[in-house]
N, C-alpha and C positions, 0 to 999 in steps of 0.2 A: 636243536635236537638233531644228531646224526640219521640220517635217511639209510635208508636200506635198501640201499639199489644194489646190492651186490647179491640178493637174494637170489637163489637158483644155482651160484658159483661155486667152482670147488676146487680149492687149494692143498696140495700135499707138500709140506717141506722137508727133507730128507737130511739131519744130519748125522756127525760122527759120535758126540760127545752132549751131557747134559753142559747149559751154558751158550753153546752152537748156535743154537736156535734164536736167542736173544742176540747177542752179539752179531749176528749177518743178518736175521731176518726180525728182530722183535717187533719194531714197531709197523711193521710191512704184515705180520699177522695178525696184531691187536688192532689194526686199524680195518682190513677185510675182513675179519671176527665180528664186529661191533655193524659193519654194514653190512650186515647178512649171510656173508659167506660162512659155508660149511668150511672150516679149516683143520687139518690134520698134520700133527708132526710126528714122523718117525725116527729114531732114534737109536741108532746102533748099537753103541754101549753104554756101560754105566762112568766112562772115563778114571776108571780105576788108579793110574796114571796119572792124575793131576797133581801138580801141587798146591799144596792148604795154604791158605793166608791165614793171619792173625794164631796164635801160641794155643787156645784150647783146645781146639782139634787137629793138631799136627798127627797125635798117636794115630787118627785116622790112616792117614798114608802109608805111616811108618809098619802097621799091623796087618795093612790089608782091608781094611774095612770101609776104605773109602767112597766105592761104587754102590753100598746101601744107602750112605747118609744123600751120595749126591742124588741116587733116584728119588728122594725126597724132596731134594729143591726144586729138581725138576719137575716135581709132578706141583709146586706153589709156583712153578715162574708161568707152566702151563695154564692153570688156573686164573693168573692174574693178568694172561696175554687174553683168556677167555677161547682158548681152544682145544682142540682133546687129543690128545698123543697115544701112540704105539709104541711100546718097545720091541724094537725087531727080533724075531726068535723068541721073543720073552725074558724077563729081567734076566740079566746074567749068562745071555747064551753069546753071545760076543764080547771077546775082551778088548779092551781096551789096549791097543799094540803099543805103546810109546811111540817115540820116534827110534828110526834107524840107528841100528846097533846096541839097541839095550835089550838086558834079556828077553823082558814083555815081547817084545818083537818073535823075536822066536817061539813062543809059548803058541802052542798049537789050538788055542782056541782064540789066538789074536784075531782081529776081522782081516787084518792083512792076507792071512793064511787061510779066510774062507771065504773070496770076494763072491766065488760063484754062487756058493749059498746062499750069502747077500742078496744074490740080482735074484734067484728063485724065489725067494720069500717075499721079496718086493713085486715081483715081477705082479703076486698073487696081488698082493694092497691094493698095486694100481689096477689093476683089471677090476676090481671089487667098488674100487672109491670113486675109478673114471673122472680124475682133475682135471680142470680146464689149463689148469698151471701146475708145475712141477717144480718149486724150487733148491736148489742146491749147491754145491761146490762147481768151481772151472777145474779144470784139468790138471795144474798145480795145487788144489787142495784150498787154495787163497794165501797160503805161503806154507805151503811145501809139507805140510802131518803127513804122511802116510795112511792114517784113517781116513782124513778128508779124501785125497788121493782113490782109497779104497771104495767109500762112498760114491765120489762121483763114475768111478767105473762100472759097480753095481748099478747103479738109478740108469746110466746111460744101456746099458746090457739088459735092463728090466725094463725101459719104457716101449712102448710100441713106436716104431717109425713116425708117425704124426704128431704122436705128444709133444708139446709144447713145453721146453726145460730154458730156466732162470739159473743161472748162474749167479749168486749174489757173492759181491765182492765188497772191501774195502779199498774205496776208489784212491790213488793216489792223488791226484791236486788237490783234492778236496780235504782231506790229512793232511796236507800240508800247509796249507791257507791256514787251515783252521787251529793247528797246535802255534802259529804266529801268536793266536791270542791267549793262549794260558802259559799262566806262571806257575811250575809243580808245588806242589807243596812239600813241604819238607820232609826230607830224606828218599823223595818222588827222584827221575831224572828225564831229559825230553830222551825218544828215539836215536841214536843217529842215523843219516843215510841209509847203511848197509841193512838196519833192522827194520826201516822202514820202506823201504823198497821191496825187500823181502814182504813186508805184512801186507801190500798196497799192492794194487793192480791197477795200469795205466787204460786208462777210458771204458766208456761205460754207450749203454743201450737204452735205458729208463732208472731215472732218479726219483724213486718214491717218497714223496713228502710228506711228514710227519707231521699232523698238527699237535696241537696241545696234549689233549685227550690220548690219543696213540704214545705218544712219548711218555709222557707219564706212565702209562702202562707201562713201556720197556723200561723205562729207570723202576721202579717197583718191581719188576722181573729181574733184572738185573742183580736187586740187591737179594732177591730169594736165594742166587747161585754165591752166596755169601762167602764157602770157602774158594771160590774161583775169581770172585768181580771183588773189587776195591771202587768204590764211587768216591770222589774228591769231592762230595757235598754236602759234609759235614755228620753224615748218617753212619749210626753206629749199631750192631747184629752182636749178637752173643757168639758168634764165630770171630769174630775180631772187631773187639768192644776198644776201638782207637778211630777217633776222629781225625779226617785227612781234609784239607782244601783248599783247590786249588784256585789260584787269579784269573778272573775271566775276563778279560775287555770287552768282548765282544758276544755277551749271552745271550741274545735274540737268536746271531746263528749258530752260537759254538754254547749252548746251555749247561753243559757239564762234562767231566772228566774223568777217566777211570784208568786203572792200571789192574794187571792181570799180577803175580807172582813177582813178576822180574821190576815191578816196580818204575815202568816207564809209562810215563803218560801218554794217553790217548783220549781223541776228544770224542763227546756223543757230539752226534750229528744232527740235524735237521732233516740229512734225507737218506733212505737207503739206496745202494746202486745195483746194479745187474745191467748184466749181460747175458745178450742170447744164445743159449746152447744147442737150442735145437726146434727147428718149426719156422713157420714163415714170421718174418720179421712186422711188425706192429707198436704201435704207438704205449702202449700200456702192459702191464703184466696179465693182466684176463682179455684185454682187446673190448672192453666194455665201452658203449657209445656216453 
């Protein structure tokens, strides 16, 4: 039985996009959720922006309507990490910017175009929620969004001087060792260099361990963001009812596989990583004995 030593604790993780959250931080939530921590994710916009996998819900994007269905997943991947989310401004008050140079970008209610707003509203949260930990984006976004980007400017602009801010990253050795052992599956392809360097950030501050229990949680999360995540483990969503899976050598540490749109593999991890944004440096993400 998991112990509850994290009782008392309070965790706020700050991203751009539903999906976000799982992807940098899931099993680093579902696992301080489950040992007691108060944990809180907030969440900029509805990623309106995204592209759909699998052919039923394509018209989503194509219409506009994609920032309803995905405050939907979001609100089952929250659910099944076991912790309770905000949406910043309230559904729909931040758009989704795209990347650089597409119209979204320009669209005056992009979050690009209202960081300050951002860091005010936040600013409120954190005063209200008083985290021990702060998790979020580095400086680059984790490879380079413009929303991430935007996010961690706001969080940095809203936290008080003291607060303690996580950067979570995907660590690059770690990516790299570990996509060694899978073979994509078909019509999948591995990263090259250029794409993974970009997605990857070189070294880390604490690598949070995933036992069983937490992982599962993020894979079951994961698959809730169903028009965004592709898992190569055989699981099939009425968002895209096509079986995908990948060769693993090594599934003790490299347990499974996913691809975003672009259809390049990436492997789930055993740990999650971070680096320190801000506050005096410590051995763990809460500094808990």
């Amino acid at each position: 039985m998991m112990t509850k030593d994290l009782t008392g604790y309070r965790v706020v993780a700050v991203h751009a996009h539903p999906d976000d959250e799982v992807l940098f931080t899931g099993g680093t939530l579902a696992d301080m959720a489950a040992r007691g921590a108060d944990v809180t994710v907030i969440t900029a916009t509805l990623g309106e922006e995204g592209e759909v996998i699998g052919e039923p819900y394509q018209a989503l994007a194509e219409s506009d309507r994609l920032g309803g269905f995905r405050a939907w997943e979001l609100k089952r991947a929250l659910d099944t990490l076991g912790v309770r989310g905000i949406q910043l401004g309230g559904f729909g008050h931040f758009r989704d910017s795209g990347m650089a140079g597409s119209p979204a970008h320009e669209n005056p209610q992009a979050l690009v175009n209202r960081v300050d707003e951002a860091a005010d509203l936040l600013k409120a949260h954190l005063q209200r929620l008083q985290p021990h930990a702060v998790l979020t984006y580095g400086p680059d976004g984790g490879y380079g969004h413009p929303d991430h980007i935007a996010v961690h400017r706001a969080v940095h602009a809203a936290a008080a001087p003291e607060q303690r801010i996580w950067w979570a990253i995907f660590e690059r050795a770690a990516h790299y060792r570990a996509l060694e052992s899978i073979t994509p599956p078909e019509g999948w392809s591995l990263p090259d260099k250029a794409y993974l360097d970009n997605f990857t950030t070189e070294g880390f501050d604490v690598a949070y361990a995933l036992a069983d229990v937490p992982l599962a949680s993020k894979r079951a999360a994961m698959l809730a963001h169903a028009t965004q995540i592709w898992l190569a483990d055989g699981s099939l969503t009425p968002v895209n009812p096509h079986a995908a899976q990948a060769g693993l050598s090594n599934p003790a540490e490299v347990p499974a596989a996913y691809a975003l749109s672009n259809l390049f593999t990436m492997p789930l991890l055993r740990h999650e990583y971070y680096q320190l944004g801000q506050g005096a440096p410590q051995h763990s993400l809460l500094g808990e004995k």
